[in-house]
BATOR-47620 format. One record per residue (C-alpha): residue in one letter; x, y, z. Coordinates in steps of 0.25 Angstrom, whole numbers, padded with zeros to 4 digits, always signed. Layout:
BEGIN
aXYZ ...
END
This chain:
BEGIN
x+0273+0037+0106 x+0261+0037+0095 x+0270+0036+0084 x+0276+0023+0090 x+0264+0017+0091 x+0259+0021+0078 x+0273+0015+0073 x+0271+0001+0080 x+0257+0000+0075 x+0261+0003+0061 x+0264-0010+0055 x+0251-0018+0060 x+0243-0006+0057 x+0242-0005+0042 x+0232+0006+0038 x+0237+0014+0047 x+0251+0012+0040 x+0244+0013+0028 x+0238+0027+0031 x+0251+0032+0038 x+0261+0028+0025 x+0254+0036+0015 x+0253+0049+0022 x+0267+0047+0026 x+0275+0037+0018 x+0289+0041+0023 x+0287+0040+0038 x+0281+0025+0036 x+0291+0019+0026 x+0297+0010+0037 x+0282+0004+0041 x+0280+0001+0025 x+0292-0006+0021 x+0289-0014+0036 x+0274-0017+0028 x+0280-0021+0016 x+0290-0030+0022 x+0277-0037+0028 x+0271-0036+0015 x+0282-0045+0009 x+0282-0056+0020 x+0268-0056+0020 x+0269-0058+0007 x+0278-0071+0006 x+0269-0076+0016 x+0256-0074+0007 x+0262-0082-0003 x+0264-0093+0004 x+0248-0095+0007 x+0241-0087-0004 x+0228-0091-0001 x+0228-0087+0013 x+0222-0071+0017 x+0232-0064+0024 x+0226-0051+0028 x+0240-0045+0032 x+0246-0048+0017 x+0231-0041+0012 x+0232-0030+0020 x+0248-0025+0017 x+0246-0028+0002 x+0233-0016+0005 x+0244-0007+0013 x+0255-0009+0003 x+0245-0005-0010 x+0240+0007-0003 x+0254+0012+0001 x+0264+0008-0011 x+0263+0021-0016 x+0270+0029-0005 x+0281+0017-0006 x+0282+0014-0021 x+0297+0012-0022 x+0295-0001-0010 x+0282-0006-0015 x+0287-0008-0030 x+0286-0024-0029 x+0272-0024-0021 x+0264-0023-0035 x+0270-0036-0041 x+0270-0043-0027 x+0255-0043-0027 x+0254-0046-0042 x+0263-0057-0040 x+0254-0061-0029 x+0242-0061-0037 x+0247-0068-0050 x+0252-0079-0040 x+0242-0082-0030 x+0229-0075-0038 x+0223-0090-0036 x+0223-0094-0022 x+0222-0078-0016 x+0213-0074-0005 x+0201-0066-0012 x+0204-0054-0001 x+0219-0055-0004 x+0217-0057-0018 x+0207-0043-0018 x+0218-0036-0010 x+0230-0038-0021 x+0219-0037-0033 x+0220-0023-0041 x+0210-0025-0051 x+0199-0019-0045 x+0208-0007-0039 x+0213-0005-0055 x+0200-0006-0061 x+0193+0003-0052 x+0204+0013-0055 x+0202+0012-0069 x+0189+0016-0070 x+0189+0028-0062 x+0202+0033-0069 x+0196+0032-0082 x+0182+0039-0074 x+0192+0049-0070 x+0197+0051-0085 x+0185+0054-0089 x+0177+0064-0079 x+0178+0075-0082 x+0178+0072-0099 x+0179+0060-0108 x+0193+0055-0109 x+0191+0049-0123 x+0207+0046-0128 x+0208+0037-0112 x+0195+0031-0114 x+0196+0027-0128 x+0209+0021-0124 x+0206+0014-0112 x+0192+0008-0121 x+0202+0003-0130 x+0210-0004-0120 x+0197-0009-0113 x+0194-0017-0126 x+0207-0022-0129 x+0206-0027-0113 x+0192-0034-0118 x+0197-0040-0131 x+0210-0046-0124 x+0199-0057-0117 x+0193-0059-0130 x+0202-0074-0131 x+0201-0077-0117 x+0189-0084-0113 x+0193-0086-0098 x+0187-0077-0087 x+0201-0076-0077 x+0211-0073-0088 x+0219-0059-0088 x+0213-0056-0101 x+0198-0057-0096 x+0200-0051-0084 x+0207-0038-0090 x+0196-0040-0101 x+0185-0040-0089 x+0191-0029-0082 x+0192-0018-0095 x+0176-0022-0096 x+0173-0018-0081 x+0181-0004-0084 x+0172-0002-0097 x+0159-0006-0091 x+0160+0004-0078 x+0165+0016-0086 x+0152+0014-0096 x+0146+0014-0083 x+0153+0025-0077 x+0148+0034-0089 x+0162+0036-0092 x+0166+0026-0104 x+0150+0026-0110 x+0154+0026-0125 x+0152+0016-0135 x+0166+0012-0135 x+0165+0006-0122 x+0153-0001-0126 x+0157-0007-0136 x+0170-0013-0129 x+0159-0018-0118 x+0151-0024-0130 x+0164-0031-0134 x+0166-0039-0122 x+0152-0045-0125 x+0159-0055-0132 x+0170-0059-0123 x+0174-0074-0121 x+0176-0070-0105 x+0162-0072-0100 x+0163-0063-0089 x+0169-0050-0099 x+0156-0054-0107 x+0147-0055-0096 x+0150-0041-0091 x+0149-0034-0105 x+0137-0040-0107 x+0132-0035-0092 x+0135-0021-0096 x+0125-0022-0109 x+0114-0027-0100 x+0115-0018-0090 x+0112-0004-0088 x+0122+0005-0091 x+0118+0018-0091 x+0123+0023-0077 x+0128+0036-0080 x+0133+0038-0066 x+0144+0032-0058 x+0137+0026-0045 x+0148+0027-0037 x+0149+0043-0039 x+0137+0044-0030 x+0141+0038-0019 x+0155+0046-0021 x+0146+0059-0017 x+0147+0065-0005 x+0136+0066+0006 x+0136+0081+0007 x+0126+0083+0017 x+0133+0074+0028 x+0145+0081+0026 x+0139+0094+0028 x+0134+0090+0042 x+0147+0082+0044 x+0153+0097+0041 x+0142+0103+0051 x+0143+0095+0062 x+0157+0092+0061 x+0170+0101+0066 x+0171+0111+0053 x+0188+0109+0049 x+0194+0115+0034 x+0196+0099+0031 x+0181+0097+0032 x+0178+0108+0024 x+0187+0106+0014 x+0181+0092+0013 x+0166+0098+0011 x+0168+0107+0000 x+0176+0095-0007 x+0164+0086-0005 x+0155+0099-0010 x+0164+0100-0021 x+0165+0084-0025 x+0148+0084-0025 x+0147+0098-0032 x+0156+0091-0043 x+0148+0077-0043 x+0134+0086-0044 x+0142+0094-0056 x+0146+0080-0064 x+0130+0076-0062 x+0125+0090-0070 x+0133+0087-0082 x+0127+0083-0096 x+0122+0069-0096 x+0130+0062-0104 x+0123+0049-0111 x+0126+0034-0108 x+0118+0027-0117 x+0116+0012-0115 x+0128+0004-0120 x+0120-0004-0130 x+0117+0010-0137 x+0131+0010-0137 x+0136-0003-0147 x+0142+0001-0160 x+0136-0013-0167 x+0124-0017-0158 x+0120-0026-0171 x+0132-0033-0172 x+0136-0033-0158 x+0123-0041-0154 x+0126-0050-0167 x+0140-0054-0161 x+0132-0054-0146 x+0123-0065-0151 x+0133-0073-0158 x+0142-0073-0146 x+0127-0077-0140 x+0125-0090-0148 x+0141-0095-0149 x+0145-0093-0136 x+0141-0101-0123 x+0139-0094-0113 x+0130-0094-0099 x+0116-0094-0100 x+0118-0082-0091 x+0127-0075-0101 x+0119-0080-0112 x+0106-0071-0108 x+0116-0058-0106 x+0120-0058-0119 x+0105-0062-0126 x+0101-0050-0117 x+0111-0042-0123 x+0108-0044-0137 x+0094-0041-0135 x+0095-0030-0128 x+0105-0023-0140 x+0094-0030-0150 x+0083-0021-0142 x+0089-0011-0142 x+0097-0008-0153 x+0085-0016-0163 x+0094-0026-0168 x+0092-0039-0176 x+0098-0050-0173 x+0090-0062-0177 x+0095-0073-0172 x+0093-0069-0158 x+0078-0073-0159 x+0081-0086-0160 x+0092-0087-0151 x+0081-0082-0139 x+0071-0092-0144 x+0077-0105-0143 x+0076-0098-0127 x+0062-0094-0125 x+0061-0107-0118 x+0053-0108-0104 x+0064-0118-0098 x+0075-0108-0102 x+0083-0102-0092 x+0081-0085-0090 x+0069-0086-0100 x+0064-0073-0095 x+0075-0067-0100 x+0077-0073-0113 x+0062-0067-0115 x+0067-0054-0112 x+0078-0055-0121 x+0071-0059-0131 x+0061-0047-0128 x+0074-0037-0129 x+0079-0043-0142 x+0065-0039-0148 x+0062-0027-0157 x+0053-0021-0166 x+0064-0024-0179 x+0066-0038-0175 x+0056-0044-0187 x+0044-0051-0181 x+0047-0065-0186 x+0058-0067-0178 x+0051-0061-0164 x+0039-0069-0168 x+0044-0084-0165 x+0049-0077-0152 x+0036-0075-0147 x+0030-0087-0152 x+0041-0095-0144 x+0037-0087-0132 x+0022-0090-0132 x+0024-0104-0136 x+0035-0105-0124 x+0030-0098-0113 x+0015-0093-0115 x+0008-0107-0114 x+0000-0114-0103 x+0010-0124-0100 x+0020-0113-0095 x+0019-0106-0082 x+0015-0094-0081 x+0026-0087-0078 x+0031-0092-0092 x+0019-0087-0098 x+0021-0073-0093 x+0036-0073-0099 x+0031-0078-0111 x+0020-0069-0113 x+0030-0056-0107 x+0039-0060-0118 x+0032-0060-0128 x+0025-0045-0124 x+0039-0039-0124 x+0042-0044-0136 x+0030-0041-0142 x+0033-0028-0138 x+0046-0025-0145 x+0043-0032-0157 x+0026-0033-0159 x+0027-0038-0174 x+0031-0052-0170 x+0018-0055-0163 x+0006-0063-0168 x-0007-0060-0167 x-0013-0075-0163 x-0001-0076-0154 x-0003-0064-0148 x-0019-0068-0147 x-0013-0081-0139 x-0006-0074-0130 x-0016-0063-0125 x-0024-0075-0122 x-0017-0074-0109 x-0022-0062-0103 x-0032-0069-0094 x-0022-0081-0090 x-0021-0084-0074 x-0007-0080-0073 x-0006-0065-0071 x+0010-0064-0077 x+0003-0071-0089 x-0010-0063-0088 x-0002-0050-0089 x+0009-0054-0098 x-0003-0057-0109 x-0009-0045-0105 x+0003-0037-0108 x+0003-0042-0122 x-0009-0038-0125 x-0007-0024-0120 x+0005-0023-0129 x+0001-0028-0141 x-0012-0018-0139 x-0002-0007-0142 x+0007-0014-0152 x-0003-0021-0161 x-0017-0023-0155 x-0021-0029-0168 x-0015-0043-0165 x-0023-0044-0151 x-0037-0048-0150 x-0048-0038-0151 x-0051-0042-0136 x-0036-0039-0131 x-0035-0026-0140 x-0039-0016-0128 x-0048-0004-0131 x-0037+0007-0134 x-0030-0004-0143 x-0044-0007-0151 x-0047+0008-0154 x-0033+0011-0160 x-0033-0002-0168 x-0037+0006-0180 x-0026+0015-0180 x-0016+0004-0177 x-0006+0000-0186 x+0003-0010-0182 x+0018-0007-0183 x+0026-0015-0194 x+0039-0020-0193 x+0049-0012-0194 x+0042+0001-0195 x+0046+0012-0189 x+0034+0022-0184 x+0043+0035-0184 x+0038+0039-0169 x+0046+0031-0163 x+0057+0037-0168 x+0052+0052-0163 x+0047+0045-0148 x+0059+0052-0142 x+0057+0064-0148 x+0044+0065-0144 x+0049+0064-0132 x+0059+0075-0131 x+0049+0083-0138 x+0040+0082-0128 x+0049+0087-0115 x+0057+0095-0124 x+0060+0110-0118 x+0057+0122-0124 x+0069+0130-0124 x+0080+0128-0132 x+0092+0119-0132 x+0104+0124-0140 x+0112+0121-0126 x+0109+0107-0125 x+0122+0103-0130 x+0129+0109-0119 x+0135+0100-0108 x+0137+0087-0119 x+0149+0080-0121 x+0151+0081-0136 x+0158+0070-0144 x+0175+0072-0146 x+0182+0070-0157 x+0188+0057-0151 x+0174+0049-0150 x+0170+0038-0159 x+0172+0038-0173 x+0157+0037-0175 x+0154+0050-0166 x+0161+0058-0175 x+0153+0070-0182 x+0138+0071-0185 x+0130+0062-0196 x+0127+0070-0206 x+0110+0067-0208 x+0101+0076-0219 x+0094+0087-0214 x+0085+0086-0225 x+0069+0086-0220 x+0067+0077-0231 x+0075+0065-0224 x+0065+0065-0211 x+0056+0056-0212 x+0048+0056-0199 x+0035+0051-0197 x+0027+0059-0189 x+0014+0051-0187 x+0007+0039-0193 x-0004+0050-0196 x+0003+0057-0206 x+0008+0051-0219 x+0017+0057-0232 x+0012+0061-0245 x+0022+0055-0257 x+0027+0071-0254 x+0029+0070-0241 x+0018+0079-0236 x+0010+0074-0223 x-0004+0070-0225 x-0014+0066-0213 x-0016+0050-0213 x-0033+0048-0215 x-0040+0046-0202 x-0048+0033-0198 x-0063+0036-0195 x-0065+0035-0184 x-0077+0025-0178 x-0088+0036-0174 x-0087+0042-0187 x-0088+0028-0195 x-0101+0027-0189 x-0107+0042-0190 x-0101+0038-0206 x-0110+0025-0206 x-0121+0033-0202 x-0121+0043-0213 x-0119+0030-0223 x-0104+0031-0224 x-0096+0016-0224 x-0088+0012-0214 x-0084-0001-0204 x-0092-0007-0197 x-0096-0004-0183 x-0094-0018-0179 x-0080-0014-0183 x-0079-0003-0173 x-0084-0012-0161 x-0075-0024-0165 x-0064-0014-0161 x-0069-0009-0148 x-0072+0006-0153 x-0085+0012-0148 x-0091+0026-0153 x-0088+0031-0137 x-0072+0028-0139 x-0071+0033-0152 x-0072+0048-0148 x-0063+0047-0135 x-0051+0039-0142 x-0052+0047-0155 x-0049+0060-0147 x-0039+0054-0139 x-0033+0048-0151 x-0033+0063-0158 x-0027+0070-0147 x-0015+0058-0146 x-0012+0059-0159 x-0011+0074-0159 x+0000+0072-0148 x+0006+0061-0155 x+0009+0071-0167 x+0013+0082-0159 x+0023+0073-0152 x+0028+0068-0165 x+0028+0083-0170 x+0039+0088-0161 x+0048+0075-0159 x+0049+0077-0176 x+0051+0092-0173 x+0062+0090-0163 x+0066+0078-0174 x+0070+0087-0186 x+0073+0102-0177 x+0083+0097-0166 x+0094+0090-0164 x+0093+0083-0151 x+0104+0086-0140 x+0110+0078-0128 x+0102+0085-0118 x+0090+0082-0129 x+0093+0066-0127 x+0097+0067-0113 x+0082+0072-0110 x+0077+0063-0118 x+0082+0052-0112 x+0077+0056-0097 x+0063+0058-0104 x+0063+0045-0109 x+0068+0040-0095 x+0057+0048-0089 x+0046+0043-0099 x+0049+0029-0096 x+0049+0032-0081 x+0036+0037-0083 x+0031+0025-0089 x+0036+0017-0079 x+0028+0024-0068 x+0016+0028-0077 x+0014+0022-0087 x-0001+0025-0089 x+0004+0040-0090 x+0017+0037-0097 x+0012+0027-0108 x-0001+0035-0112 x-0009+0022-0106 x+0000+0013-0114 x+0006+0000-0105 x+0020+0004-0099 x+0030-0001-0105 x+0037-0014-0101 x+0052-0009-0099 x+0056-0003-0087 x+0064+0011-0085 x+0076+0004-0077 x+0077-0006-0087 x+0089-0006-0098 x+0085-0003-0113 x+0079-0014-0120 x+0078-0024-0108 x+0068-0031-0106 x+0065-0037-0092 x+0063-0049-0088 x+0051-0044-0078 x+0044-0039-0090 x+0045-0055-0095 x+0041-0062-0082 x+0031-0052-0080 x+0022-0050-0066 x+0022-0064-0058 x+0014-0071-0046 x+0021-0072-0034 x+0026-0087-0035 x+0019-0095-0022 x+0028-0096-0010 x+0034-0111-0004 x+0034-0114+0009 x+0048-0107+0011 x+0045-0095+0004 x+0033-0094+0011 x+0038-0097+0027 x+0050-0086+0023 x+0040-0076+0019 x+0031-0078+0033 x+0045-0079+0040 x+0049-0064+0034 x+0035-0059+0040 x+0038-0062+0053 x+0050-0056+0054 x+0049-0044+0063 x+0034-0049+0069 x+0030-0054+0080 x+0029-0067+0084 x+0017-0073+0080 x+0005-0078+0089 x-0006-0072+0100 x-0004-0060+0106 x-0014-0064+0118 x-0008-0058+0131 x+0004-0051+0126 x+0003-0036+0131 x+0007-0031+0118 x-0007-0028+0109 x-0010-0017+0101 x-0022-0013+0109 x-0031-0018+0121 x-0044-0022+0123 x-0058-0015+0124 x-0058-0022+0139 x-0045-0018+0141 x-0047-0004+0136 x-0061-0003+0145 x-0053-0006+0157 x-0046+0007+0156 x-0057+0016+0154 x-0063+0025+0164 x-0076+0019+0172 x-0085+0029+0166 x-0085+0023+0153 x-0086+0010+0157 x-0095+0013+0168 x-0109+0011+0157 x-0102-0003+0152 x-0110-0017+0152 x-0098-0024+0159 x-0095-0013+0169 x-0110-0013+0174 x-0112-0026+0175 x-0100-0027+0182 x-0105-0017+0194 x-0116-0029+0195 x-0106-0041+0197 x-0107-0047+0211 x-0095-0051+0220 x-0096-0067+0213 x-0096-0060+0200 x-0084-0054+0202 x-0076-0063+0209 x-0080-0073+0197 x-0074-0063+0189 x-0062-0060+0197 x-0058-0076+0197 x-0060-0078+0182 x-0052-0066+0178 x-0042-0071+0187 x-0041-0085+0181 x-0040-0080+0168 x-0029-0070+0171 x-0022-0083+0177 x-0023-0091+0163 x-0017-0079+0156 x-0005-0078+0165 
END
């Protein structure tokens, strides 16, 4: 009797069909075909009102994709009906319909995780080199269509889409795929060039696939699921499986890091790529919107990379307009595009269009501010381009009303105190700035220091461990034979001592045979005047209190100065002994990189400890390499005043959740009582000495009654 009634409840009951035909495709051939049939009727009826939703029609094609495989022999035609369908009424189709017969979100889900698949457990080079190849020929095909909707474009959009999440996925991170990426910067279908250039901009260095956490298994609720729960060899069996998939996901965690460097690191020509990206810049007419993506991105590659591509400059300048439209950007790109080899001429307009623009009294003083910002951060990448009456002009500011213009000239100041106190005024140099200003000697362009070079090794040195490391290679993927052409074999350098030329210090200099000699020490102030005294010639003391050094400060600093510089050596000692000893493994730069991950955290919680008293730095840990961010250009604002709306929607959320508002006279709901009150309640004994109870013993029977009455009228009134 229950199978007859399962049987009549069959054809309405779909999933249940559904469920029924794949674990028993024989038994329920009959009900099937009785589907299809509806199928096909429901179907001439569909195309006689396309644009119509027919939830019957949506919900066979469902059942029939799910069960043509147990029928394939019946189900031959059903793929061609639906693309027949689609190619017919793709204009006028119900989006929920439409989504239904659409396979090309199903087939590009399942191409990304087969190629995933293909390569977990090792790099499948022959399939990935092939598939890259087929993804650019994908990307070049839309190379002559300029239409968004064309097949072409789509099938172009699509094969970036694939790139895009396997560099994400760790799984495609060469610099093959980049540089297919970096192809489709210059696409004529907007939306191809929009998302490539969305990639370069944002942050790419998830190592990790976010959706493999919320893949694991909660272990502790299926232990007390297991405990509380009837104990069966099904449930068992379905524990030690989970056990097994998380020990395997904790397993994949503990192997060797392997290294996803930024896909800008990645560009085979960053210096002609960024040529033909601002060419493309100036011919083409594009959004504004699109416009700032692709200034963005050239400056960030110029940053970075320390290119030089002149006619930018000017491009940015015609720009720096208060009116313009997302100025604060521009400012920030600007800032980005700046570096320390750019020569100063052509940084030095930019800054003067930025004071004359922005840093006046007739701007507001949130323009001031952006000005003033802007001009600080690109001081600080290239400090040569600045003058010194300018810069005179500008520090002028550091008293003004506005506290967004008071800081932004304040900043300036603190920066050029490190950079080149020499160009600020003797008043605005600090006191730390005017001690060192005789040992100061401003960097010139294009001159290279040498300890900038060894900063990383410093750093390495420093946290570096003591026991061996002949087993650091252990665990690293080494390079095949099939990789690039240009990872092929080692470049052969000379290992003679005489081709290292490092430079250890700016207190030691070389002899014409290349010995070290100490450089001559400067006297220092005390011992000028002790000299004086015994006859001896030297400067002025006026000389010595023009630049702030008393005999009291002398002494401390001198020491302090001694005992830095000894440090400063020894760290430059062992960062040029680990230069010329070792060669540096992957674990070496794996550590390195979290050191300087942790250094820059530290800086960004402590910077007094981190920075050695120095300001902190302006960019922040979260934020991409060589960004600059437009809340270091606006800088800290006033709260605007509020209107009237904003201000009745502010005492309206206040009161949400309150009382209503107005006397509590009367209501029985106080926080406390009254002293009177409270007497009431006490015991005679203690009231017994009080003013009001004796005198109260003395009142006569009129007294009372006089009393009574008015206590009684007044209770009345209060109701």
């Amino acid at each position: 009797m229950g199978k007859r009634n399962r049987a009549a409840v069959l054809p309405t009951n779909i999933p249940q069909l559904q469920n029924l035909i794949k674990r028993d495709p024989r038994s329920y051939k009959e009900e099937f075909l009785q589907q299809l049939r509806h199928f096909d009727s429901s179907r001439a009826i569909f195309e006689l009102k396309p644009e119509e939703l027919s939830t019957d029609f949506q919900d066979l094609i469902n059942f029939i994709a799910q069960v043509s495989p147990c029928y394939p022999d019946e189900t031959k035609e059903f793929p061609e009906q639906i693309i027949a369908l689609l190619s017919k009424h793709y204009q006028v189709l119900n989006p929920e319909l439409r989504r239904t017969m659409a396979l090309r979100d199903i087939l590009y889900n399942h191409i990304v995780n087969d190629i995933k698949n293909s390569n977990q457990k090792a790099k499948n080079n022959k399939l990935n080199k092939t598939l890259q190849g087929f993804m650019y020929t994908m990307l070049t095909s839309a190379e002559g269509t300029a239409g968004n909707g064309s097949e072409n474009a789509i099938a172009a959009k699509r094969s970036l889409d694939v790139c895009i999440e396997l560099y994400r996925k760790n799984i495609w991170n060469d610099a093959k795929t980049v540089n297919v990426i970096a192809h489709a910067c210059f696409s004529p279908v907007t939306k191809i060039m929009v998302t490539a250039l969305q990639f370069f901009l944002g942050n790419n260095e998830d190592d990790e696939d976010s959706d493999d956490d919320d893949e694991l298994p909660d272990i502790k609720a299926l232990q007390h699921k297991q405990m509380v729960s009837k104990k069966t060899k099904a449930k068992a069996k379905q524990m030690e499986k989970t056990l097994a998939t998380l020990k395997r996901k904790q397993r994949s965690k503990k192997k060797a890091e392997t290294f996803n460097f930024s896909a800008l690191h990645l560009l085979n020509d960053p210096q002609g790529f960024t040529e033909k990206l601002y060419t493309h810049l100036s011919s083409v007419r594009e959004r504004h919107e699109v416009q700032l993506m692709i200034m963005n991105l050239i400056s960030r590659i110029i940053g970075i990379h320390k290119l030089t591509v002149l006619g930018l400059y000017p491009y940015l300048q015609k720009r720096l307009q208060p009116t313009q439209k997302d100025v604060t950007q521009i400012i920030a790109i600007t800032a980005q595009a700046s570096h320390d080899l750019v020569p100063p001429d052509v940084i030095e307009p930019i800054i003067r269009t930025l004071a004359n623009n922005f840093v006046t009294e007739h701007c507001a003083a949130e323009v001031m501010a952006a000005g003033l910002n802007g001009i600080r951060e690109i001081s600080s990448r290239c400090p040569l381009a600045m003058e010194a009456t300018l810069l005179q002009d500008l520090t002028e500011y550091k008293n003004h009303r506005d506290k967004g213009v008071m800081m932004a000239s304040r900043s300036l100041i603190g920066l050029f105190r490190e950079v080149n106190p020499e160009l600020l005024k003797k008043k605005d140099r600090g006191r730390s700035a005017t001690m060192n200003m005789r040992e100061f000697k401003p960097s010139l362009y294009g001159e290279n220091r040498g300890e900038g070079d060894l900063a990383d090794l410093q750093l390495l040195a420093e946290n570096a461990d003591e026991d061996g490391d002949e087993n650091d290679w252990d665990g690293w993927e080494e390079a095949s034979e099939d990789e690039d052409e240009e990872e092929k074999g080692w470049v052969n350098v000379s290992d003679d001592e005489a081709d290292l030329n490092i430079k250890l210090s700016d207190d030691e200099s070389e002899d014409e045979d290349g010995n070290k000699k100490p450089k001559t020490k400067r006297i220092s102030a005390n011992k000028e005047r002790r000299m004086k005294k015994k006859g001896v010639s030297s400067k002025d003391e006026e000389d010595d209190k023009e630049d702030g050094v008393t005999e009291e400060d002398d002494e401390e600093t001198k020491a302090k100065r001694q005992q830095a510089e000894t440090e400063r050596k020894e760290r430059l000692k062992a960062a040029q002994l680990m230069a010329t000893t070792k060669i540096l493994t992957p674990a070496d730069f794996a550590k390195l990189e979290a050191l300087k991950l942790q250094k820059q955290a530290d800086q960004k919680v402590n910077p007094t400890k981190a920075n050695s008293g120095k300001r902190p730095a302006p960019t922040d840990v979260d934020q991409a390499e060589g960004e600059v961010s437009i809340g270091s250009i606006i800088g800290p604002r006033k709260k605007a005043k509020q209107d009237y709306a904003e201000r009745m929607e502010s005492i309206k959320s206040g009161r949400e959740g309150r009382e209503k508002f107005g006397s509590r006279k009367g209501s029985n709901e106080r926080g406390s009582t009254t002293n009177k009150e409270k007497s009431k309640g006490k015991n005679f004994m203690m009231m017994a000495h009080k003013r009001e109870v004796r005198e109260k013993k003395k009142l006569s029977l009129r007294d009372k009654q006089i009393q009574l009455h008015a206590h009684i009228k007044k209770q009345k009134m209060r109701k």
